[in-house]
C-alpha positions in Angstrom: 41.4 15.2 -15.4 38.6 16.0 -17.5 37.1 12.6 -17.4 36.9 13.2 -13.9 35.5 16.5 -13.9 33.0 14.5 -16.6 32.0 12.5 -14.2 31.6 14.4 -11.0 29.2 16.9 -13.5 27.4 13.8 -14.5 26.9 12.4 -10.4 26.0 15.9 -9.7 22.7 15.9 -12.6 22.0 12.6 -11.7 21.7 13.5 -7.8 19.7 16.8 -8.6 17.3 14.8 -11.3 17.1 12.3 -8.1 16.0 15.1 -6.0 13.1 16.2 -8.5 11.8 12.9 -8.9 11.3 12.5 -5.3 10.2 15.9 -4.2 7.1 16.3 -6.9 4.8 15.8 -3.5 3.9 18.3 -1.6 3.0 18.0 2.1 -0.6 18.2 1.5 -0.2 15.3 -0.7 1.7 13.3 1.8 -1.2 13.8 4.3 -4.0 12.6 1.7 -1.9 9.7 0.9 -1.6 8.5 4.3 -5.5 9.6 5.0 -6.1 7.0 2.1 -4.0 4.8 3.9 -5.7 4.4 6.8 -9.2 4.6 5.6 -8.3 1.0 4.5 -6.4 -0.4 7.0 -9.0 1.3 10.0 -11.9 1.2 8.1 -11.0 -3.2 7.8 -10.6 -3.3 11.6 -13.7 -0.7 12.2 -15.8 -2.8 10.1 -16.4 0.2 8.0 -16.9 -0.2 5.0 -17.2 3.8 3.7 -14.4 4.5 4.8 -13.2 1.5 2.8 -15.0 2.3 -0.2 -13.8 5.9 -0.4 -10.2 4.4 -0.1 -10.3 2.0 -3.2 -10.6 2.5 -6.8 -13.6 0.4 -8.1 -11.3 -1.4 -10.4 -8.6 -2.5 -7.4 -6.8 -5.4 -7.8 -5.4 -6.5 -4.0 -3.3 -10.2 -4.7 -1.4 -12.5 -2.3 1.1 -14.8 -4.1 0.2 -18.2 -1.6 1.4 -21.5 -1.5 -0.9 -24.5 -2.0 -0.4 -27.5 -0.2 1.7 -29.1 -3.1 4.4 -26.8 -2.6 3.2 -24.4 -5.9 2.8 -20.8 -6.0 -0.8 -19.5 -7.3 -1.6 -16.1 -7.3 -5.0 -14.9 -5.1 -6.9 -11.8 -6.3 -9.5 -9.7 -4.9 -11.6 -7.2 -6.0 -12.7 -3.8 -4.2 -16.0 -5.3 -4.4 -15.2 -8.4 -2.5 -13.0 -6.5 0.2 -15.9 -3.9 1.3 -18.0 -6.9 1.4 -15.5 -8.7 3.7 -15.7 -5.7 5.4 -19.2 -5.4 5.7 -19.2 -8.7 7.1 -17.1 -7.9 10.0 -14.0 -9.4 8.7 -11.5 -7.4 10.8 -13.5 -6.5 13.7 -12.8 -10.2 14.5 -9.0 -8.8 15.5 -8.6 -8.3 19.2 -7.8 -4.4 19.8 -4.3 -5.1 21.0 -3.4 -7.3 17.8 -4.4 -4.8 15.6 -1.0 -3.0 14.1 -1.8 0.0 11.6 2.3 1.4 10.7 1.5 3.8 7.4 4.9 4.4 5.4 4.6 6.8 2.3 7.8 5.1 0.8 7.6 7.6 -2.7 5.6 9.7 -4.4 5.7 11.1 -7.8 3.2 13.0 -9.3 0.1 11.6 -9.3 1.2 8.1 -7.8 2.4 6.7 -4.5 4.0 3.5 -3.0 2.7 3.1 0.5 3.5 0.1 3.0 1.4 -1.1 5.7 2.6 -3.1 8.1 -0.6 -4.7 9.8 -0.9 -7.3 12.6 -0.9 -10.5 10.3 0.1 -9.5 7.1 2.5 -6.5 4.9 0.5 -4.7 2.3 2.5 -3.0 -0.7 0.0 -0.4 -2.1 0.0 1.6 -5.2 -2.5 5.0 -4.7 -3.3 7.1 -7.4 -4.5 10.7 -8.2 -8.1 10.2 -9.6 -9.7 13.4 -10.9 -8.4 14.8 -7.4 -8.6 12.1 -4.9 -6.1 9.5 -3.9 -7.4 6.4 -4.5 -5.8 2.4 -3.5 -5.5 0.7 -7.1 -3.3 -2.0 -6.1 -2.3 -4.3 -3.4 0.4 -6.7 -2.8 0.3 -8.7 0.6 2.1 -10.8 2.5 1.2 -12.6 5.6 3.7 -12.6 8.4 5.5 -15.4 9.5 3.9 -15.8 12.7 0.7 -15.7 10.8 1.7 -18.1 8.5 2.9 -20.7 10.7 -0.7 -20.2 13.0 -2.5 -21.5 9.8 -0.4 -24.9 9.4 
């Protein structure tokens, strides 16, 4: 009997330790987590590349794992530097307005550091945001094209 009481304390800190972990955010967090959010993925379909810039952290690193034509995986990087200049360039403004997809999840947040997911129109990003000296900046990025997208490039 007390083995059982045991463990039905020990579920019972593990749930509440749960609960602290994931409620460090506060709703005015949330919101400038999602702001961040869509300053990259509307600023790439805007062709504005401010609202880009404010989004990123200088030292981003956004990477794609892709297959090469021999069947081997390579990983692709990117730099903030090269994505506000894709941006600059017009890069998503090419998207037709009804292909462009924009869904923001804020899938956790603790402390000073989020996981958010995009899903876009040709691609999932998987995007680590942290809390630099106040603002919520995109630090990492980890995409995936769609399969629909994928199979238009073959």
């Amino acid at each position: 009997m007390r083995k059982i009481l045991a463990g039905i304390m020990l579920f019972a800190l593990a749930a509440g330790v749960a609960t602290a972990v994931t409620s460090s955010s506060t709703p005015a967090d949330e919101e400038a987590i999602k702001a961040t959010a869509l300053d990259y993925i509307e600023g790439w379909y805007e062709g504005d590349a401010a609202r880009m810039e404010r989004a990123l952290h200088p030292e981003l690193a956004k990477r794609i794992v892709a297959t090469g034509p021999d069947g081997h995986s390579a990983l692709q990087s990117m730099t903030a530097e090269q994505l506000i200049g894709y941006v600059r360039a017009g890069g998503g403004k090419a998207t037709p307005a009804g292909e462009r997809r924009m869904d923001v999840q804020v899938l956790d947040v603790y402390e000073g550091i989020a996981s958010v997911r995009i899903t876009a129109g040709e691609w999932v990003d998987y995007i680590h945001i942290g809390n630099v000296d106040g603002e919520w900046k995109i630090i990492n990025v980890l995409w995936e094209l769609t399969p629909e997208a994928k199979a238009n490039m073959r």
